[in-house]
C-alpha positions as MATLAB code, in Angstrom:
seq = 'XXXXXXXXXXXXXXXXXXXXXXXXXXXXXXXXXXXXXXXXXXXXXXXXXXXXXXXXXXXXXXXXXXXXXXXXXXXXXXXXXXXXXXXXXXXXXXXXXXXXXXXXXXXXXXXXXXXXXXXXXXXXXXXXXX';
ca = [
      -8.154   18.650   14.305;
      -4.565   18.640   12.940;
      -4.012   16.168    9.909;
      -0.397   14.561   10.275;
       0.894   13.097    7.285;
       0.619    9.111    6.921;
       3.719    8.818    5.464;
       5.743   10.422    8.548;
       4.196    7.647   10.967;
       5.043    4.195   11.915;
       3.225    1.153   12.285;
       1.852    0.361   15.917;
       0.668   -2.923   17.037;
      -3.308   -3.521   17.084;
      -5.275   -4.246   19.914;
      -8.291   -6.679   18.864;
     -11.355   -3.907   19.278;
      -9.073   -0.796   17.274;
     -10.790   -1.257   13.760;
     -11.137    2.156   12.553;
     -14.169    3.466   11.704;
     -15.464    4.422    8.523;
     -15.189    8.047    8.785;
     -11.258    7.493    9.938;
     -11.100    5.281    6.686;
     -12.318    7.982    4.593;
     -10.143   11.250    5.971;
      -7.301    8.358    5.437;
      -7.808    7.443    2.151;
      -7.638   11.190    1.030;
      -4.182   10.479    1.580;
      -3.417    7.427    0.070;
      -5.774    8.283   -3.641;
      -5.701    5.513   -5.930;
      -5.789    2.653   -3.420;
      -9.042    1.055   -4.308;
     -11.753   -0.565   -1.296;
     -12.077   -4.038   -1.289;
     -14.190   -6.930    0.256;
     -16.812   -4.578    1.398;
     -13.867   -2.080    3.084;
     -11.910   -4.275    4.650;
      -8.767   -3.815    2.820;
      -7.308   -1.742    0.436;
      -5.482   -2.673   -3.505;
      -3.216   -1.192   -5.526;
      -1.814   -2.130   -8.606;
       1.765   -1.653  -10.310;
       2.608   -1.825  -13.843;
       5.883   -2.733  -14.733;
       8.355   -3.294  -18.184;
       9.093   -6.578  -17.192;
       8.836   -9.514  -14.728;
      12.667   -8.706  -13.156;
      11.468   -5.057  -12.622;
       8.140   -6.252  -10.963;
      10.175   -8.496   -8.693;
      12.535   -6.167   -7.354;
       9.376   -3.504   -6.908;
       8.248   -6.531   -4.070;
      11.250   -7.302   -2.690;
      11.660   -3.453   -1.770;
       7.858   -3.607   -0.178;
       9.206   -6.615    1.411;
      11.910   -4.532    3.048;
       9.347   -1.578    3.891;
       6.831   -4.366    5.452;
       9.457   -5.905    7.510;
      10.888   -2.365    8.809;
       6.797   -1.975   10.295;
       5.859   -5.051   11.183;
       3.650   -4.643    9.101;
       3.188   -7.062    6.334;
       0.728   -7.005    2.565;
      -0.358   -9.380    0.383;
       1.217   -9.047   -2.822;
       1.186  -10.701   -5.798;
       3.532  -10.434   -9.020;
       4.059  -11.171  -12.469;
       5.498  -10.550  -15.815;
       5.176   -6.423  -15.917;
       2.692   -6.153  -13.033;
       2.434   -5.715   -8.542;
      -0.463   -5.881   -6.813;
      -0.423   -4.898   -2.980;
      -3.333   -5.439   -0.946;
      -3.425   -4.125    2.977;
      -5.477   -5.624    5.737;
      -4.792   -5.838    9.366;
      -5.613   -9.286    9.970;
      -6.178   -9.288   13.576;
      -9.427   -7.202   13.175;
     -10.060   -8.518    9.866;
     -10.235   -4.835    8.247;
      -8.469   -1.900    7.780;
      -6.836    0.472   10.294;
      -4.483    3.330   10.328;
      -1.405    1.121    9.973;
      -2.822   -0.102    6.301;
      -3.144    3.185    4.902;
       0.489    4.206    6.260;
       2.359    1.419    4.855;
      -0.007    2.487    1.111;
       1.316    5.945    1.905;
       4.686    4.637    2.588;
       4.734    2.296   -0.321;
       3.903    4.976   -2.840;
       6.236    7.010   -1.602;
       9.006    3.926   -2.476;
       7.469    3.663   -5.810;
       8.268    7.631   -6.339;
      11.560    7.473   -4.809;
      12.294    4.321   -6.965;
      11.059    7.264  -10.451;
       8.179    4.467  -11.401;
       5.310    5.830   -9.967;
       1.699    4.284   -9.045;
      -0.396    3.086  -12.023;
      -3.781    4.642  -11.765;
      -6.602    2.420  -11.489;
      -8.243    1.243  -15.073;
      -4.958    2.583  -17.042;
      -1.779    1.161  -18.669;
       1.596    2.504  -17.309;
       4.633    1.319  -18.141;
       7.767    1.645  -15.151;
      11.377    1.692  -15.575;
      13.673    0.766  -12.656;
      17.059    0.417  -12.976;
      18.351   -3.118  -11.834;
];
């Protein structure tokens, strides 16, 4: 079986009974490393450190953008020097393949944007130019 990169796909809708199964969730998550499981698997976290609150903010309002281009939309929360982006498909009430695109997706914004992903249990500090 071919592997095609998560990053190069697009969000589809969901039908109710499409929750991935575990074994999908694991051959995706090799491609989206650092996102951490949640609530027993059924969504996925990642947190962003930031230098300040204004560069947080802009960090989310660029996922914003991302989420609304797939119709596809995270949780996020933000404050002074920190993101954190959580992805569940609500309609199933787990994950799918459209959650780990958009963490594939949104990592690749936060390398475009030079501040790269904080790994889990570390301090980083990002720069982004305002």
């Amino acid at each position: 079986m071919t592997v095609t990169s998560l990053v190069t796909k697009t969000c589809t809708p969901v039908a109710a009974a499409s929750r991935s199964r575990w074994m999908k969730v694991a051959a995706f998550r090799k491609q989206a490393p650092g996102w951490s499981l949640q609530d027993e698997a059924r969504r996925i976290e990642r947190t962003y450190r930031f230098k300040n609150f204004a560069e947080a903010f802009t960090f989310v309002r660029k996922v914003a953008e991302l989420a609304e281009a797939e119709g596809h939309h995270p949780d996020v929360s933000f404050g002074r020097g920190y993101a954190t982006v959580s992805l569940q498909t609500k309609k199933i009430q787990g994950l799918h393949e459209n959650d780990f695109i958009m963490a594939t997706e949104i990592d690749d914004l936060a390398e475009n944007l030079s501040i790269g992903p904080c790994p889990l249990l570390t301090t980083c500090t990002i720069r982004l130019e305002l």
